[in-house]
C-alpha positions in Angstrom: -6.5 81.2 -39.8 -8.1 78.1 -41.1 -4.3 76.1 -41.2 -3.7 77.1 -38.1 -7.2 76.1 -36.3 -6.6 72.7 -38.1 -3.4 72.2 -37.0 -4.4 73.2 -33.2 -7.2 70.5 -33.4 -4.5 68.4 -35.1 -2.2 68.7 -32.1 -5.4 68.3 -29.4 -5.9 65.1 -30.8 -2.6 64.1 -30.6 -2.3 65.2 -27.0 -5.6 63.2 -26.3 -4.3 59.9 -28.1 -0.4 60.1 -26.1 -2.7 60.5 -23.0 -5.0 57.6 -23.9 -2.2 55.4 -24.3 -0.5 57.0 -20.9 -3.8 55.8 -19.4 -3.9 52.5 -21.3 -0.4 51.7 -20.3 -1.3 52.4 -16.4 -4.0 50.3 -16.6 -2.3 47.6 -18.1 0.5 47.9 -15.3 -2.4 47.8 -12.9 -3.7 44.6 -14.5 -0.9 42.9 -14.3 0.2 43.9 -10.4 -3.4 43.0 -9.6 -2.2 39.5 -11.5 0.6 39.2 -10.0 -1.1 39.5 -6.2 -3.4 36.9 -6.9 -0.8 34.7 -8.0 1.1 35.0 -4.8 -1.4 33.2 -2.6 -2.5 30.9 -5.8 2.0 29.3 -5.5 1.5 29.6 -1.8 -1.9 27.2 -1.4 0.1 24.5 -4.3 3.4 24.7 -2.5 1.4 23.8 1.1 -0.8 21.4 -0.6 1.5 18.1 -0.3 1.6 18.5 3.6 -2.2 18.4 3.9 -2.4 14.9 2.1 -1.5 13.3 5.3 2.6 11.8 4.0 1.1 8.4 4.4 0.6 5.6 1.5 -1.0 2.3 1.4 2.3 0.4 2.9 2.5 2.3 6.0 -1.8 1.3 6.6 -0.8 -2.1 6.1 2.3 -2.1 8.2 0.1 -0.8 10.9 -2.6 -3.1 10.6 0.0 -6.3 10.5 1.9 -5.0 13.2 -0.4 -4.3 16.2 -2.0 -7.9 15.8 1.4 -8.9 15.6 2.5 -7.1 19.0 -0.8 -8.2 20.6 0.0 -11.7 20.3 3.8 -11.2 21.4 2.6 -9.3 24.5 -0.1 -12.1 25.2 2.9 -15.0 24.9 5.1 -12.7 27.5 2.0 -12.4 29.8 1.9 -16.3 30.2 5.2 -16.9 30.4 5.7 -13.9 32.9 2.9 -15.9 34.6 4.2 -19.3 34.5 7.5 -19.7 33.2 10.1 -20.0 35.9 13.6 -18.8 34.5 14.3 -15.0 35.8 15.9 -14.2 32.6 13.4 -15.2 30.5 10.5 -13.5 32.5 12.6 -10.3 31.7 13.3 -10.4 28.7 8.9 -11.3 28.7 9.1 -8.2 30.9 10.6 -6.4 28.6 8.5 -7.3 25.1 5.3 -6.5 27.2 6.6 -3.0 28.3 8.3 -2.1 24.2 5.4 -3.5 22.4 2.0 -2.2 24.2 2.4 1.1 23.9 4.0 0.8 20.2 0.0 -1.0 19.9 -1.4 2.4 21.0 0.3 4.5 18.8 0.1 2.9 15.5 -3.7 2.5 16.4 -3.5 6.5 16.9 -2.0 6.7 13.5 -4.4 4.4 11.6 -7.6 6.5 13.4 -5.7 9.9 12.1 -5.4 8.4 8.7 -9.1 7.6 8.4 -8.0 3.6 8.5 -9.8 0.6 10.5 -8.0 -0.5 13.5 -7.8 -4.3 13.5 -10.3 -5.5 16.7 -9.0 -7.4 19.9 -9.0 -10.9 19.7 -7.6 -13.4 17.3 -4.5 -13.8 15.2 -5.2 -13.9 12.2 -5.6 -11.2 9.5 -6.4 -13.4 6.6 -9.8 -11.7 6.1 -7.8 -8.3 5.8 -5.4 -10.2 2.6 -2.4 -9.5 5.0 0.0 -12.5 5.3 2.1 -11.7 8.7 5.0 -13.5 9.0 6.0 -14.5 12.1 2.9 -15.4 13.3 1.9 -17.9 15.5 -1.0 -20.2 14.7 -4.3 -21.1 16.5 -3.2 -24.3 17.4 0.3 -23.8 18.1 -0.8 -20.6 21.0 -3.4 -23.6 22.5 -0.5 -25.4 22.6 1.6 -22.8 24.2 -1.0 -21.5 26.8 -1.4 -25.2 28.1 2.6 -25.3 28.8 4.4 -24.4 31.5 8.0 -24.0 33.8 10.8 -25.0 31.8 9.1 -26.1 29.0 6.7 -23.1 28.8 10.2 -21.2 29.0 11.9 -23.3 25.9 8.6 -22.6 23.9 8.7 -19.0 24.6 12.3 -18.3 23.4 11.7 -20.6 20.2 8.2 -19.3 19.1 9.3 -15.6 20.2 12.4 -16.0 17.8 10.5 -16.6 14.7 7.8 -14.1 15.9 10.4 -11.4 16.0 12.0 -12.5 12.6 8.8 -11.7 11.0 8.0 -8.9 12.6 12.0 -7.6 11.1 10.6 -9.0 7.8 8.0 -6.4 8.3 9.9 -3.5 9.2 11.8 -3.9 6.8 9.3 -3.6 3.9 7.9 -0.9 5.5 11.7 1.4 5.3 11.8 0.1 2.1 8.4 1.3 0.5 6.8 3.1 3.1 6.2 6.9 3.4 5.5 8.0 6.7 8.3 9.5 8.7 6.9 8.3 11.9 6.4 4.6 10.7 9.3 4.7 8.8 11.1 5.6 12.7 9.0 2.8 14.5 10.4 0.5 11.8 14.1 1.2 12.4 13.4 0.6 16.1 11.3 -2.1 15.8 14.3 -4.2 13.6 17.4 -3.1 15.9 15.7 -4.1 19.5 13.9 -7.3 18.0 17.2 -8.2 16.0 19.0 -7.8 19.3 16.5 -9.9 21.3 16.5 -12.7 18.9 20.7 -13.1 19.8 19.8 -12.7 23.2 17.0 -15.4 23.1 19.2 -17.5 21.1 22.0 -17.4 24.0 19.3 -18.5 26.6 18.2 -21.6 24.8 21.8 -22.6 24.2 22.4 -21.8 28.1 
C-alpha cells in the first residue's frame, strides 16, 4: 500500500508538471502572437514614414527660390515690350512668356510655403543675399537700360536679353533633373527646358528676320 500511494503521488506530479508545461507552452504561443500584432503596425508606421518627410531636398528649395525671381523679371521684360515694342511677333511671343511663366511663379511659391521655405519678396533681381547665383539674369543697370527703350530697338533688346535669360533659366532646370528630388519640380523642370529651348530658336529666327 505504501508503493502504491507513492507511486500515485509520483504519477500526480507528473500529470501536474506535463500540464505546467502545456500551460507554459500556451502562454509562450500567446506571447509571441501578442508580439507578432504589435509588430504589424510597428513595419506599417516605418514603411509610411518616407512619404511624410515631404520628397523634397535642399536643391528643389533653391530651384524654387532662383526660379520665381527669375520668371518675375522675364514676365516684367514681356510687359514692357508688350507695351511698347511694335513687331506683332515679338509681342506674342512677350504674350506668351507672360501667360507660361506667372502662374509657374504661383505654384512654386505654393510649394516653398508647403515645404516650410521663404518665398523670395516682390521687387528686385537680385538674390545675392540669399548665396544663389542665377544665371541668366539681367542686371540693374542693364533693365534701366531696357525700360528706357522702345519700338524696334526695345524689340531687338527683348529677343537678345530674353535669349540669355532663357539659357539660364535651362541651366537651371537642368541642375534641378539632375540632383533634385521632388517629382513635381523635377516635371516643372522638364517643361521649363523644352518650351524655353524652343523659344530661344524661335527668338533667334526673329532677330535674323
Amino acid at each position: 500500500m505504501k508503493k502504491q500511494s507513492i507511486a500515485a503521488v509520483g504519477m500526480a506530479v507528473l500529470i501536474g508538471l506535463g500540464t505546467a508545461a502545456c500551460g507554459g507552452s500556451d502562454k509562450k504561443d500567446d506571447t509571441m502572437s501578442g508580439h507578432d500584432g504589435m509588430s504589424m503596425p510597428s513595419s506599417s508606421a516605418s514603411a509610411s514614414a518616407p512619404a511624410s518627410q515631404g520628397g523634397h531636398n535642399a536643391q528643389d528649395v533653391m530651384f524654387a527660390q532662383m526660379m520665381i525671381p527669375h520668371h518675375r523679371q522675364a514676365v516684367d521684360m514681356a510687359k514692357t515690350v508688350l507695351a511698347k515694342g511694335v513687331d506683332p511677333k515679338v509681342k506674342n511671343l512677350a504674350e506668351r512668356v507672360e501667360k507660361a511663366q506667372a502662374p509657374e511663379i504661383e505654384k512654386m511659391s505654393g510649394w516653398l510655403k508647403g515645404w516650410g521655405e521663404s518665398v523670395p519678396a516682390p521687387g528686385g533681381h537680385s538674390m545675392a543675399g540669399m548665396g544663389h547665383d542665377m544665371a541668366g539674369m539681367m542686371t540693374e543697370k542693364q533693365m534701366a537700360d531696357y525700360d528706357k527703350a522702345s519700338g524696334k530697338e526695345l524689340d531687338r533688346m527683348f529677343l537678345t536679353m530674353m535669349i540669355e535669360h532663357h539659357k539660364g533659366a535651362v541651366t537651371m532646370a537642368q541642375q534641378e533633373q539632375k540632383t533634385g528630388s521632388a517629382p513635381e519640380a523635377k516635371a516643372l523642370a522638364d517643361a521649363i527646358i523644352k518650351a524655353q529651348q524652343a523659344e530661344i530658336t524661335e527668338m533667334r529666327g526673329l532677330l535674323k528676320s
